[in-house]
SEFIFI-767190 format. One record per atom (N, C-alpha, C): residue in one letter; atom name; x, z, y. Coordinates in nm, 2 decimals, always signed. Example, Ala and Ser with C-alpha at 12.3 -4.5 7.8 and 13.67 -1.06 7.14 Angstrom:
BEGIN
NODE, residuo, atomo, u, w, v
NODE, A, N, +1.32, +0.78, -0.57 .
NODE, A, CA, +1.23, +0.78, -0.45 .
NODE, A, C, +1.32, +0.78, -0.33 .
NODE, S, N, +1.28, +0.71, -0.22 .
NODE, S, CA, +1.37, +0.71, -0.11 .
NODE, S, C, +1.29, +0.79, +0.00 .
! end
This chain:
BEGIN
NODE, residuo, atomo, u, w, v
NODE, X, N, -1.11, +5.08, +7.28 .
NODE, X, CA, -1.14, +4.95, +7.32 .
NODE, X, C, -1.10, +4.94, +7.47 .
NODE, X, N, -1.05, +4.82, +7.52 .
NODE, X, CA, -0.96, +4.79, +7.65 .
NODE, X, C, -1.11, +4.75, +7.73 .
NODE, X, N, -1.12, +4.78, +7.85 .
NODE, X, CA, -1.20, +4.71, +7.97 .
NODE, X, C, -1.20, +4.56, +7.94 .
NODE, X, N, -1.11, +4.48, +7.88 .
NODE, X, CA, -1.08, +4.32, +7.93 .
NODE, X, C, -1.20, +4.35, +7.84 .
NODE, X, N, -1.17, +4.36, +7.71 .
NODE, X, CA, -1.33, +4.36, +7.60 .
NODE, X, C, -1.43, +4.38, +7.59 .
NODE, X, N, -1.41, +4.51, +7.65 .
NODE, X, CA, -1.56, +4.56, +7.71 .
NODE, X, C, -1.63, +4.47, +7.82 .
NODE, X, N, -1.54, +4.39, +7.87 .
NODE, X, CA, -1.61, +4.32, +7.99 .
NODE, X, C, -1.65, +4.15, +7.91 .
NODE, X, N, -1.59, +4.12, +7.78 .
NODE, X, CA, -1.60, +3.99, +7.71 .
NODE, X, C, -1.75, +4.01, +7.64 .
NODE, X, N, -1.80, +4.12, +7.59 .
NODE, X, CA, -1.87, +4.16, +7.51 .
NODE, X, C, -2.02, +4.19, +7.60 .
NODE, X, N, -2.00, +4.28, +7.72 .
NODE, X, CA, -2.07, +4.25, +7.80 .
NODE, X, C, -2.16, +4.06, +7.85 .
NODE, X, N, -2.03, +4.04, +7.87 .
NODE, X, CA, -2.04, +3.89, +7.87 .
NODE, X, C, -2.15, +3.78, +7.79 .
NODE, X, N, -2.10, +3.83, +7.68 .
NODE, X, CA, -2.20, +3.72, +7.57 .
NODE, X, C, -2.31, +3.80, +7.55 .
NODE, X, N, -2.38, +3.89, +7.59 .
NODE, X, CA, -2.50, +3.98, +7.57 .
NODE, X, C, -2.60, +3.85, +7.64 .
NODE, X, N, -2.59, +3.82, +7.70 .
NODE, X, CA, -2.67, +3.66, +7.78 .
NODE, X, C, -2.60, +3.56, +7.84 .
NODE, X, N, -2.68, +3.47, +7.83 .
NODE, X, CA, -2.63, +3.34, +7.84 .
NODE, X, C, -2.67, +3.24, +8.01 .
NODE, X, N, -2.58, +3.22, +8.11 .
NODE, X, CA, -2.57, +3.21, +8.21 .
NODE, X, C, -2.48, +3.24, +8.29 .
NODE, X, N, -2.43, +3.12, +8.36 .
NODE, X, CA, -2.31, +3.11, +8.47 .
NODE, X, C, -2.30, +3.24, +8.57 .
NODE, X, N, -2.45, +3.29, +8.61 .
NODE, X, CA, -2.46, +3.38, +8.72 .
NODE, X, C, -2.44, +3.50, +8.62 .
NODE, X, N, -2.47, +3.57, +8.53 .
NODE, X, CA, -2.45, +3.69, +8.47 .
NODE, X, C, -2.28, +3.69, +8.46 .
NODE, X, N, -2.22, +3.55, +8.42 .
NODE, X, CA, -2.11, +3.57, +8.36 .
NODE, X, C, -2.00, +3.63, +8.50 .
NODE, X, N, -2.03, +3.55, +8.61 .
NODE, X, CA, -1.97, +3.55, +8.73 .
NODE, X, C, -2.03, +3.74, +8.77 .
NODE, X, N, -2.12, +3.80, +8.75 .
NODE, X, CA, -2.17, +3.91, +8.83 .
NODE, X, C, -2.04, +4.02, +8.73 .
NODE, X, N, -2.06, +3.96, +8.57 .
NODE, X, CA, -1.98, +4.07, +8.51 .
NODE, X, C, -1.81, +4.05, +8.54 .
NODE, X, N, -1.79, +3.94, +8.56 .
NODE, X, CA, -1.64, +3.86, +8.65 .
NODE, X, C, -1.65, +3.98, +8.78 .
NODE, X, N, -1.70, +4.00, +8.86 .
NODE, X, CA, -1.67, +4.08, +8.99 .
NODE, X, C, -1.74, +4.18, +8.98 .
NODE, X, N, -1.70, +4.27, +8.86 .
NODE, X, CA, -1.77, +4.41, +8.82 .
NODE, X, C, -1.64, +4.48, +8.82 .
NODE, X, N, -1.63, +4.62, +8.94 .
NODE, X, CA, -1.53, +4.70, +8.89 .
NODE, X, C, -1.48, +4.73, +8.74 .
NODE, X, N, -1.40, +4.81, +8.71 .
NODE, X, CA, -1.36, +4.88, +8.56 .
NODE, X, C, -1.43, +4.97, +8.57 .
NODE, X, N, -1.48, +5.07, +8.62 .
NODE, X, CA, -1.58, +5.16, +8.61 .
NODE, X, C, -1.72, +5.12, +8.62 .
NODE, X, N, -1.78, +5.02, +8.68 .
NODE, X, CA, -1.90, +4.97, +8.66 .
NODE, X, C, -1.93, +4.86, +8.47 .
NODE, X, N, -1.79, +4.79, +8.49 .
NODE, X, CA, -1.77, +4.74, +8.33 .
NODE, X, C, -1.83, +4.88, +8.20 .
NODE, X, N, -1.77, +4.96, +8.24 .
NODE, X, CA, -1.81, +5.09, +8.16 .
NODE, X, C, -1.88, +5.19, +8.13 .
NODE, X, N, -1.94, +5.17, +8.24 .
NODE, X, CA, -2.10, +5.24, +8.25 .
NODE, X, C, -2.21, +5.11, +8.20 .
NODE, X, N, -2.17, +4.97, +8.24 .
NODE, X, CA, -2.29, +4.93, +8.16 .
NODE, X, C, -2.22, +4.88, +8.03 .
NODE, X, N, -2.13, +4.87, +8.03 .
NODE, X, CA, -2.08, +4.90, +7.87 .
NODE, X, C, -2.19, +5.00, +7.71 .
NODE, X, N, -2.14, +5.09, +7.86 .
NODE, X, CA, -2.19, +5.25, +7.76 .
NODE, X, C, -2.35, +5.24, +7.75 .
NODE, X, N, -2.43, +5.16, +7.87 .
NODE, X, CA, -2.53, +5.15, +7.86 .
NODE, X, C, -2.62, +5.08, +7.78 .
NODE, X, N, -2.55, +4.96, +7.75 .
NODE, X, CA, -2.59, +4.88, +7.66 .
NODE, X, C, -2.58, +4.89, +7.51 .
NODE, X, N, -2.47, +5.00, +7.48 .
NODE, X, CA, -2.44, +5.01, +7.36 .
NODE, X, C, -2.51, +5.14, +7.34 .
NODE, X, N, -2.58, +5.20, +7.42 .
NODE, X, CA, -2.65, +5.30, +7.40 .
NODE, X, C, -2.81, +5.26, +7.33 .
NODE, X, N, -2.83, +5.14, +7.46 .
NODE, X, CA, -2.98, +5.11, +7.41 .
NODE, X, C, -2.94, +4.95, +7.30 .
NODE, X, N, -2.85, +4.94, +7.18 .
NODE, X, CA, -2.81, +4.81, +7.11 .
NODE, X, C, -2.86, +4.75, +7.14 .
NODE, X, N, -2.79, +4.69, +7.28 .
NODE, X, CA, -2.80, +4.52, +7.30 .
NODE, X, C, -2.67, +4.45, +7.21 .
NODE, X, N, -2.60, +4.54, +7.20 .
NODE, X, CA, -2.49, +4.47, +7.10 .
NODE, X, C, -2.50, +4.43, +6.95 .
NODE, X, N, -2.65, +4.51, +6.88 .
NODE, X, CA, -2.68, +4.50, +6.77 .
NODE, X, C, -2.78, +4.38, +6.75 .
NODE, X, N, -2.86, +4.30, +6.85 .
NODE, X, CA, -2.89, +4.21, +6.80 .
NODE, X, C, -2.85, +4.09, +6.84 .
NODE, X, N, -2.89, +3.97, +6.73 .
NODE, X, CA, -2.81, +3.89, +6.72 .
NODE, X, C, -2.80, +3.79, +6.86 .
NODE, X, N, -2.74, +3.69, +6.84 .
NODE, X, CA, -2.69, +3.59, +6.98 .
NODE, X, C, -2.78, +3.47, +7.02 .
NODE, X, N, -2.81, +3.50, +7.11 .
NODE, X, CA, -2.90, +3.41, +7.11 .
NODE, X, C, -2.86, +3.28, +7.10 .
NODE, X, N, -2.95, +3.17, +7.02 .
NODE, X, CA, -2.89, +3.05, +7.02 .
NODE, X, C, -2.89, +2.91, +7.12 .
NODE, X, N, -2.78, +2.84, +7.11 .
NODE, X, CA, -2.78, +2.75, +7.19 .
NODE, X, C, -2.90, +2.61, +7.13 .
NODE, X, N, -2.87, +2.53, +7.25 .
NODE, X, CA, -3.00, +2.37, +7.17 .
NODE, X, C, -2.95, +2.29, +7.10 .
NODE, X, N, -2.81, +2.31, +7.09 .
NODE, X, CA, -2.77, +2.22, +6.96 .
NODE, X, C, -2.75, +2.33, +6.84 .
NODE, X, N, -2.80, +2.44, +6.83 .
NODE, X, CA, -2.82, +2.55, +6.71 .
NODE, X, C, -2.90, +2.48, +6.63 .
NODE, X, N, -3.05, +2.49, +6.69 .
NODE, X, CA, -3.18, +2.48, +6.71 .
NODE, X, C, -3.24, +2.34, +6.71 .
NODE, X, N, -3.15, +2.21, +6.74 .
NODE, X, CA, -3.24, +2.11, +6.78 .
NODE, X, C, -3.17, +2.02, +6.75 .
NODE, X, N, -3.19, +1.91, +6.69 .
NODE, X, CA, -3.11, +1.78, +6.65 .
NODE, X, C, -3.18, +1.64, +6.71 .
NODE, X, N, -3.15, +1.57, +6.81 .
NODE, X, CA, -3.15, +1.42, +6.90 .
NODE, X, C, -3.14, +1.32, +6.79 .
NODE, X, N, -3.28, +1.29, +6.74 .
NODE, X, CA, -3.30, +1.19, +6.67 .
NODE, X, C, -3.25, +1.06, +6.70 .
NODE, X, N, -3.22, +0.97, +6.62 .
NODE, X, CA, -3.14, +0.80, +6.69 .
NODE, X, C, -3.28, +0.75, +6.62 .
NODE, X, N, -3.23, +0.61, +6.71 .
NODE, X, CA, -3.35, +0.51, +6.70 .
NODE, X, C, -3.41, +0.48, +6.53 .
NODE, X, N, -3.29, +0.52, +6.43 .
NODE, X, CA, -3.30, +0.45, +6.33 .
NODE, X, C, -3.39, +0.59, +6.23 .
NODE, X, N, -3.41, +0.68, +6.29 .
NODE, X, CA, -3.41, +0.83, +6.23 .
NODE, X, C, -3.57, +0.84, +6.24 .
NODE, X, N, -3.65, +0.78, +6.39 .
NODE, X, CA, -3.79, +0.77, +6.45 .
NODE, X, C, -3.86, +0.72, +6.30 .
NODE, X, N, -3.98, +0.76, +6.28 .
NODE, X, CA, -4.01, +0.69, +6.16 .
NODE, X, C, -4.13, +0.55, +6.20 .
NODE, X, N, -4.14, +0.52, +6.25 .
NODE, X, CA, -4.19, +0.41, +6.30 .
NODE, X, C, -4.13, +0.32, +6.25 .
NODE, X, N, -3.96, +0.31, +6.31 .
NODE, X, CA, -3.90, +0.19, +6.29 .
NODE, X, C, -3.89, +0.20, +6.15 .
NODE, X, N, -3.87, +0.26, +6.05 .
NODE, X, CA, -3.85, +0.29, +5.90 .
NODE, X, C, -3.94, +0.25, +5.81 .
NODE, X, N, -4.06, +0.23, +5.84 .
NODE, X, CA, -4.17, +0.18, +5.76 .
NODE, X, C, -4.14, +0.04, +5.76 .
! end
């Protein structure tokens, strides 16, 4: 496995501009150590956390049940 990967994979372990930017300006040797760290303690084995449109659906006016009775 190449560094660019190890650093994509890193990457989606959490969700946020600032993590994504800290692992953006992470040497190749820092990419690899917490690579190896995280795949030691499986952060890679559970699942992804989900976004709010996974999870949540924006009812329309016609959907409210008020107006439907």
């Amino acid at each position: 496995m190449d560094i660019s990967s190890m650093r994509e994979m890193i990457r989606d372990v959490y969700n946020g501009y600032s993590w994504e930017r800290r692992v953006d300006l992470m040497t190749d040797r820092q990419v690899y150590a917490v690579y190896m760290n995280m795949l030691k303690r499986g952060k890679f084995d559970t699942p992804k956390k989900k976004s709010v449109e996974d999870c949540c659906h924006q009812m329309t006016l016609f959907e409210y049940p008020l107006f439907n009775s």
